[in-house]
Structure formats: structure tokens, C-alpha cells
VEXBA-246623 format. One line per 5 residues: their letters; for each residue y, x, z of N, C-alpha, C, O. Coordinates in Angstrom, 1 decimal, always signed. Example, Ala and Ser with C-alpha at 12.3 -4.5 7.8 and 13.67 -1.06 7.14 Angstrom:
% residues 2
as) -5.7 +13.2 +7.8 -4.5 +12.3 +7.8 -3.3 +13.2 +7.8 -3.3 +14.2 +8.5 ~ -2.2 +12.8 +7.1 -1.1 +13.7 +7.1 +0.0 +12.9 +7.9 +1.1 +13.4 +8.0
% end
This chain:
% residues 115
xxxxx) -30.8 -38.1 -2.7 -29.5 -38.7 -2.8 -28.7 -38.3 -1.6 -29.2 -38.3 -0.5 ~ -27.3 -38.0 -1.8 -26.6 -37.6 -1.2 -26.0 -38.5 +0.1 -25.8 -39.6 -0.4 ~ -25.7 -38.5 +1.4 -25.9 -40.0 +2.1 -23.7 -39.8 +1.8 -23.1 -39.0 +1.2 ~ -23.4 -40.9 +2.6 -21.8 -40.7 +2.7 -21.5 -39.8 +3.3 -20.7 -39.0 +2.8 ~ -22.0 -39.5 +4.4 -21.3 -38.2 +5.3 -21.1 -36.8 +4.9 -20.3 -35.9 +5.2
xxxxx) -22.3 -37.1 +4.2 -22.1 -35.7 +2.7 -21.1 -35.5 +2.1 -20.3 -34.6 +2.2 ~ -21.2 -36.5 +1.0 -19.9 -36.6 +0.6 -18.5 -36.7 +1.1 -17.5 -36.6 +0.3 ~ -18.5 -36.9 +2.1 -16.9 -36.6 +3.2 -16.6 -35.5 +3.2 -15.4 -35.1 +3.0 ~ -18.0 -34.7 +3.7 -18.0 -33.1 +4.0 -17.4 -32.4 +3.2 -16.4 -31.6 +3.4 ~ -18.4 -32.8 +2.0 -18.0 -31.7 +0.8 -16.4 -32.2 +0.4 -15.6 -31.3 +0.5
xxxxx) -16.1 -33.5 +0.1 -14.5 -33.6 +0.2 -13.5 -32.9 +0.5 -12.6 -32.4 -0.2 ~ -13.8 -32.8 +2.4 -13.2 -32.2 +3.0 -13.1 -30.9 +2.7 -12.0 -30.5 +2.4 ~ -14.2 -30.0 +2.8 -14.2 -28.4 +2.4 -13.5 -28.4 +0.9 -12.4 -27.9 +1.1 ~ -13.5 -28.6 +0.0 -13.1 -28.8 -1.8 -11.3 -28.6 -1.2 -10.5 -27.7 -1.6 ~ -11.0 -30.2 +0.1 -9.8 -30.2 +0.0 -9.5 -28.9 +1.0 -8.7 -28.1 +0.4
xxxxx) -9.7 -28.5 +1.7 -9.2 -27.2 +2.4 -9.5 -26.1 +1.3 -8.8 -25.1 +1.4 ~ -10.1 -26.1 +0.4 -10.0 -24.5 -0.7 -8.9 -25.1 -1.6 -8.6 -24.4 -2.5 ~ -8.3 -26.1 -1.5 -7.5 -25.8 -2.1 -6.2 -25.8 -1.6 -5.1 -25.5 -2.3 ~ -6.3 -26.0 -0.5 -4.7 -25.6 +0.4 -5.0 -24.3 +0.8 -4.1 -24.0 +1.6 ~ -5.7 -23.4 +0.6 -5.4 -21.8 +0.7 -4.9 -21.2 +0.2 -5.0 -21.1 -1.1
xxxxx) -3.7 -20.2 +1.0 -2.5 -19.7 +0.7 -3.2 -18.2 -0.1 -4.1 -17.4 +0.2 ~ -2.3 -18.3 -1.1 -2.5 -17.1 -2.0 -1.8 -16.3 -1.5 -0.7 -16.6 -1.2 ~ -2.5 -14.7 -1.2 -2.0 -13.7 -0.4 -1.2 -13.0 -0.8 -1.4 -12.3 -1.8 ~ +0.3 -13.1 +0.0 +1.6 -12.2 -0.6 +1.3 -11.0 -0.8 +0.5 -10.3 -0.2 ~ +2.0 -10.7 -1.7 +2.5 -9.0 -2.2 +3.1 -8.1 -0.7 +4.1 -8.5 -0.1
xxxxx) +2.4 -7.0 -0.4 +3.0 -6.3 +0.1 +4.7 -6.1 -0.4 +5.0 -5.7 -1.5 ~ +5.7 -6.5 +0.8 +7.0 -6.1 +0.8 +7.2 -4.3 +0.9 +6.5 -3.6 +1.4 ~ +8.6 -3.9 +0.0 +8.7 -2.4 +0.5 +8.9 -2.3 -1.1 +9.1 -3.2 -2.0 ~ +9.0 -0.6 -1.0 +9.6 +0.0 -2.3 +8.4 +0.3 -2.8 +7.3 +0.6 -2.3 ~ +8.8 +0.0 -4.6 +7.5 +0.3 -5.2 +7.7 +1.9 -5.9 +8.6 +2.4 -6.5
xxxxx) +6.2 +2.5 -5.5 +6.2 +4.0 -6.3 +5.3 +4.6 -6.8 +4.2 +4.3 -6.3 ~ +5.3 +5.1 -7.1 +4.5 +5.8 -8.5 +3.0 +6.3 -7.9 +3.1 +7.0 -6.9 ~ +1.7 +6.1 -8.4 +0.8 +6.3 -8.0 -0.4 +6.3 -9.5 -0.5 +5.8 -10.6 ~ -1.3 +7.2 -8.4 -2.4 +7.8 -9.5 -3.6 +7.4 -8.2 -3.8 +8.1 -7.2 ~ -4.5 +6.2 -8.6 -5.4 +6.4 -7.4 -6.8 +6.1 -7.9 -6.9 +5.3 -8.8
xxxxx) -7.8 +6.7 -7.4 -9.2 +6.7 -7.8 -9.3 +7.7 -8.8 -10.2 +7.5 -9.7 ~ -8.2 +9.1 -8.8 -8.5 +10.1 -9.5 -7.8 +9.9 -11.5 -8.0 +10.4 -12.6 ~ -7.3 +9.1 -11.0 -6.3 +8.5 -12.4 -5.5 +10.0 -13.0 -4.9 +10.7 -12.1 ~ -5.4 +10.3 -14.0 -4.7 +11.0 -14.4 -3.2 +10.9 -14.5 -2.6 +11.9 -14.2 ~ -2.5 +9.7 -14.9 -1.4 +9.4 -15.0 -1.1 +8.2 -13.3 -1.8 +7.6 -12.6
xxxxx) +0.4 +8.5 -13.5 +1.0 +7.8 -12.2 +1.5 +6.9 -13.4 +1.9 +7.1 -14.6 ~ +1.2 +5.2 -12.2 +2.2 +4.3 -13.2 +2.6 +3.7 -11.5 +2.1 +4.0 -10.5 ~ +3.7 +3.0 -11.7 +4.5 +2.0 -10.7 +3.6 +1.0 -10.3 +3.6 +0.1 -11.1 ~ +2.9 +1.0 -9.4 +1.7 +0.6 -9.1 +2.0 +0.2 -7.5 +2.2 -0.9 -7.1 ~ +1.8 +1.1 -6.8 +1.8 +1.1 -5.3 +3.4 +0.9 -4.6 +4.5 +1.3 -5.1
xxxxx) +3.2 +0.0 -3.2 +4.5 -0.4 -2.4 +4.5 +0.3 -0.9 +3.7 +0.2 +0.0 ~ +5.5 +0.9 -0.8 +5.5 +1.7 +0.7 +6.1 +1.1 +1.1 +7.2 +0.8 +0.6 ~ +5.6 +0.3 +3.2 +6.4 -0.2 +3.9 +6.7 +1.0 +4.8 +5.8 +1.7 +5.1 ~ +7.6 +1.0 +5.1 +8.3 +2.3 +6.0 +8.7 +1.4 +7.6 +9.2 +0.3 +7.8 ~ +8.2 +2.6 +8.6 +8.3 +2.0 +9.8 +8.4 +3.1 +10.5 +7.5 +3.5 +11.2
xxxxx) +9.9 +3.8 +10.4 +10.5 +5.2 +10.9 +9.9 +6.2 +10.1 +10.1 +6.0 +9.0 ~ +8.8 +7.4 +10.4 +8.2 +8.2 +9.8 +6.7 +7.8 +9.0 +6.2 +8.3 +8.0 ~ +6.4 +6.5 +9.9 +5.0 +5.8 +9.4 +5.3 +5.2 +8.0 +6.1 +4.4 +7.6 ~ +4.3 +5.8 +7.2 +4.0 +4.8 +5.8 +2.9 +4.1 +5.9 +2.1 +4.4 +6.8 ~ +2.7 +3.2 +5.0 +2.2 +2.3 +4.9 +2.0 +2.5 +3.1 +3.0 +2.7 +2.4
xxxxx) +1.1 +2.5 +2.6 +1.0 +2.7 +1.2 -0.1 +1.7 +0.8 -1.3 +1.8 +1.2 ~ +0.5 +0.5 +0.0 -0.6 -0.1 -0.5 -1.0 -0.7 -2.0 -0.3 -1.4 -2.6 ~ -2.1 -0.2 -2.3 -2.5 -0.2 -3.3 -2.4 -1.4 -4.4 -2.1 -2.5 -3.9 ~ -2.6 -1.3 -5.8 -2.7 -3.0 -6.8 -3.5 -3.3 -6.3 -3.2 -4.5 -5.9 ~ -5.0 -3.0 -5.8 -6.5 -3.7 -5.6 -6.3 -4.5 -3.9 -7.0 -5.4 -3.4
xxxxx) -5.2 -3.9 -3.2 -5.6 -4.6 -2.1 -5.8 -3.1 -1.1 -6.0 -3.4 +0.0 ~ -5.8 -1.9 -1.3 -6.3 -1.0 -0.6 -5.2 -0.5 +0.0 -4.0 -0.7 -0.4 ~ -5.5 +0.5 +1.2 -4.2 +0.9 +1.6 -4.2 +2.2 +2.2 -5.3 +2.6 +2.4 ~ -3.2 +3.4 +2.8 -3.0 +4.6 +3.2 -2.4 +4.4 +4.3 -1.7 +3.4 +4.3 ~ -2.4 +5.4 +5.6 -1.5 +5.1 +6.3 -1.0 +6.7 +6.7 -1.8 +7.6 +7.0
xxxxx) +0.4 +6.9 +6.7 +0.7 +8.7 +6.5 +1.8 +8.6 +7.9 +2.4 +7.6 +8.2 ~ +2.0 +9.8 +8.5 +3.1 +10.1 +9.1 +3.5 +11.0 +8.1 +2.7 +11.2 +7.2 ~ +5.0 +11.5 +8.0 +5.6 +11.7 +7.3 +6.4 +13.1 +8.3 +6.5 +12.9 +9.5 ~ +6.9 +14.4 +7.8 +7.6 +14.9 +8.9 +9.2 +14.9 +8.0 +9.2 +14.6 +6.8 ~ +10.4 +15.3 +8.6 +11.4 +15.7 +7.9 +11.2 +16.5 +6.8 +11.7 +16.3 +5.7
xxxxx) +10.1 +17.8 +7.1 +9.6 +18.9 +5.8 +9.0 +18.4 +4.7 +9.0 +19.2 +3.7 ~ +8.6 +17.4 +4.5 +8.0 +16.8 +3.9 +6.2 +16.6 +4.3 +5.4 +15.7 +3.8 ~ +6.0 +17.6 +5.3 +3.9 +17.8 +5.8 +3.5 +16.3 +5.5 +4.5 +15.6 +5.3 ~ +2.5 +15.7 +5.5 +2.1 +14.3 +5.4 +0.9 +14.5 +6.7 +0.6 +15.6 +7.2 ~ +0.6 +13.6 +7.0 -0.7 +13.4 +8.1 -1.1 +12.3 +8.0 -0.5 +11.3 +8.3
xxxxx) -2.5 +12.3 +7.6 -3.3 +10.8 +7.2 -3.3 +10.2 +8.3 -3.6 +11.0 +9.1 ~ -3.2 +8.8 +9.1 -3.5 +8.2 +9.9 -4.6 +7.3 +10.4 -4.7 +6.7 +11.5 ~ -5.4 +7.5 +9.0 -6.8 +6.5 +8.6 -7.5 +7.4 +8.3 -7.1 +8.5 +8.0 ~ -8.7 +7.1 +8.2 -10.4 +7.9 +7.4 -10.4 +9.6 +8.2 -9.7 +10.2 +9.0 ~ -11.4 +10.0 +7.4 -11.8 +11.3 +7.5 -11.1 +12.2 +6.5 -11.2 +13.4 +6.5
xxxxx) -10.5 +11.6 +5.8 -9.7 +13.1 +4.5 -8.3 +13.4 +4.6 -7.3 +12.7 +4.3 ~ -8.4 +14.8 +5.0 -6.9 +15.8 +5.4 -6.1 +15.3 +4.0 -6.6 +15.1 +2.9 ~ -4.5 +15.0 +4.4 -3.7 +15.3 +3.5 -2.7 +15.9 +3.4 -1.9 +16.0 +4.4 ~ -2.6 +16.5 +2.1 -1.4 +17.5 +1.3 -0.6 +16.8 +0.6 -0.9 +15.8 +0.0 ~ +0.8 +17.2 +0.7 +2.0 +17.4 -0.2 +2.6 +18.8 -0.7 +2.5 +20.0 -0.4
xxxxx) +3.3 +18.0 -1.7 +4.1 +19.2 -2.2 +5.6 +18.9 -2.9 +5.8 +17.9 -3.6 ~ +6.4 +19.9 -2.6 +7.8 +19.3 -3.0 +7.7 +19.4 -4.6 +7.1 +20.2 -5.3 ~ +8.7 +18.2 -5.1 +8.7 +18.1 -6.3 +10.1 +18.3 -6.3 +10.5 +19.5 -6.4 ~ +10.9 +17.3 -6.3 +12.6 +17.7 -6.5 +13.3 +16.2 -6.0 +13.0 +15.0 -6.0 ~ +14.5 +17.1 -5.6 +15.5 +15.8 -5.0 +14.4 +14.8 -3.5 +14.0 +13.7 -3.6
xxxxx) +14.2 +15.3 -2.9 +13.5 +14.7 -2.4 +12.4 +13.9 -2.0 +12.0 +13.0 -1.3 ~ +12.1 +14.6 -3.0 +10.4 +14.0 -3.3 +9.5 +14.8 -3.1 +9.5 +16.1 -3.3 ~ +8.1 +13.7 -2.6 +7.2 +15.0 -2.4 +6.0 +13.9 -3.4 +6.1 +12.7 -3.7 ~ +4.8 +15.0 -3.6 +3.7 +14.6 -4.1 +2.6 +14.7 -3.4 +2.2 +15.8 -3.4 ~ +1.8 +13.5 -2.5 +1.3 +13.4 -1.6 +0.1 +13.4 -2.1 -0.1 +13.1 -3.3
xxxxx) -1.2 +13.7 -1.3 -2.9 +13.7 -2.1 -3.8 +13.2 -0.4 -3.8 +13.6 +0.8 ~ -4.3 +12.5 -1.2 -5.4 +12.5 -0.1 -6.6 +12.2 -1.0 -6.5 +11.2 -1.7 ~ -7.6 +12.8 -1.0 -9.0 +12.1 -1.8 -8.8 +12.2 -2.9 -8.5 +13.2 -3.5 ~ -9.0 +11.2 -3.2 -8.5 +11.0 -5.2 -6.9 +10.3 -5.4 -6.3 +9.9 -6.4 ~ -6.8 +10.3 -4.8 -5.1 +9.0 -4.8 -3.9 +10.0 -4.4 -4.0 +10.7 -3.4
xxxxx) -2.9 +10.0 -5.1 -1.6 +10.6 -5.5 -0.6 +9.8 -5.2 -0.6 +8.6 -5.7 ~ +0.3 +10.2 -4.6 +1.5 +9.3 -4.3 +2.9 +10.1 -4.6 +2.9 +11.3 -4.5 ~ +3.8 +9.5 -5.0 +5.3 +10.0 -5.2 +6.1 +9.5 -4.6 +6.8 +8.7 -5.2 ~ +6.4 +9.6 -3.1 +7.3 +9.2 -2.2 +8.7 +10.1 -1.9 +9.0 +11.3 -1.8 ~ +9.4 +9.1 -1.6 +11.3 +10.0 -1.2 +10.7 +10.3 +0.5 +10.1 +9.7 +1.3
xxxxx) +11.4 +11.5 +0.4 +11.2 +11.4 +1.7 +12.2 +10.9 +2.8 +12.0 +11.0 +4.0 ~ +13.2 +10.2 +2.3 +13.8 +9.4 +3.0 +14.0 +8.1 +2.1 +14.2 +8.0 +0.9 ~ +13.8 +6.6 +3.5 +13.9 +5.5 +3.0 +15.0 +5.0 +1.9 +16.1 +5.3 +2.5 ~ +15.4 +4.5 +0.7 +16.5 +4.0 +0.0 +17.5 +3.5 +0.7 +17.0 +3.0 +1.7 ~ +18.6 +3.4 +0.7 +19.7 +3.7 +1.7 +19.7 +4.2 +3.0 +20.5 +3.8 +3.8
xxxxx) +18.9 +4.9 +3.2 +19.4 +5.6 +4.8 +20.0 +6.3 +4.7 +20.0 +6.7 +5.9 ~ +20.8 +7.2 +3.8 +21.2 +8.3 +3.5 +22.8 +7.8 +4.0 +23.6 +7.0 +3.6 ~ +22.9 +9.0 +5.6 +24.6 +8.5 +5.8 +25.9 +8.6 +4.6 +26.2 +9.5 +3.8 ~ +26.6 +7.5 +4.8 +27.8 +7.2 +3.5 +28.7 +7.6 +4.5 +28.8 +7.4 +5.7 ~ +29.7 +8.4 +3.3 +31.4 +9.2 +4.1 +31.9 +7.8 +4.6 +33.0 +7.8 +5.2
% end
């Protein structure tokens, strides 16, 4: 049989799982991605931008981290696998590292100087 202090305990822990905060959505623009070798891109993934640094993170919770140049070159910031781009149009490139595909602008949504 369980004594009282037991029962306090487990109270207490029950009541702290349930004041745990459900983990926010990555903030940023959302864009098109093909990851774990997916054939099709769907609107899936959110890029936070911090100057040239991306930040690319996945539906499951997973994430990329790229330098970015004016040319469009990409450079992985994380793991062991080189990454490639390639120009698509209007300012987009199609980024690869591993199995995961990205469609990023290569400039942030409004940064583009206005007359």
C-alpha cells in the first residue's frame, strides 16, 4: 500500500506534466521542401534568416544550418555532408545536402530596396 507521501509525490509530478509548455513552431518563412529523399516538395519547412545564416527547420523537429553567399553557393554549417545548389529562377536556388532539398530565395522577403 501506497503511504501519503507517495501519493503527494506522484500528485505533484502528474501536476508538473501538465503545466508543460507545448513547443512553439519555429518563427520565419515557410518553404518548400523534400526531406528524407522525398520525391515531391510540399510547404513543409521554415527558414529563420540571420544575415547570410539559415536556419532550416524541419516538420519532425529536425534542422540545417547553411551559409548562404550572394551567388547563390550554400555551405553546410552542421554534420559531415557537403552542400550543393542550383539556380532555379527569380531568385531561387535549389539547395541539397544528403537526402533533403530545399527551395530558398536567396534574399529575405522584403529586403529588396524600394524606389
Amino acid at each position: 500500500m501506497l503511504s501519503l507521501s507517495k501519493h503527494v509525490r506522484w500528485a505533484g509530478l502528474l501536476m508538473l506534466a501538465g503545466c508543460a509548455k507545448p513547443v512553439a513552431e519555429p518563427k520565419g518563412e515557410t518553404i518548400a521542401c523534400a526531406i528524407d529523399g522525398a520525391a515531391n516538395f510540399a510547404d513543409g519547412c521554415t527558414v529563420e534568416r540571420k544575415g547570410t545564416r539559415l536556419v532550416v527547420h524541419h516538420p519532425d523537429g529536425g534542422f540545417r544550418q547553411f551559409e548562404i553567399s550572394s551567388d547563390g553557393a550554400v555551405t553546410a554549417l552542421d554534420g559531415a555532408d557537403t552542400a550543393q545548389s542550383i539556380a532555379i529562377a527569380n531568385g531561387m536556388i535549389e539547395a541539397q545536402i544528403g537526402g533533403d532539398r530545399y527551395r530558398l530565395n536567396l534574399e529575405a522577403p522584403g529586403s529588396a530596396a524600394k524606389p
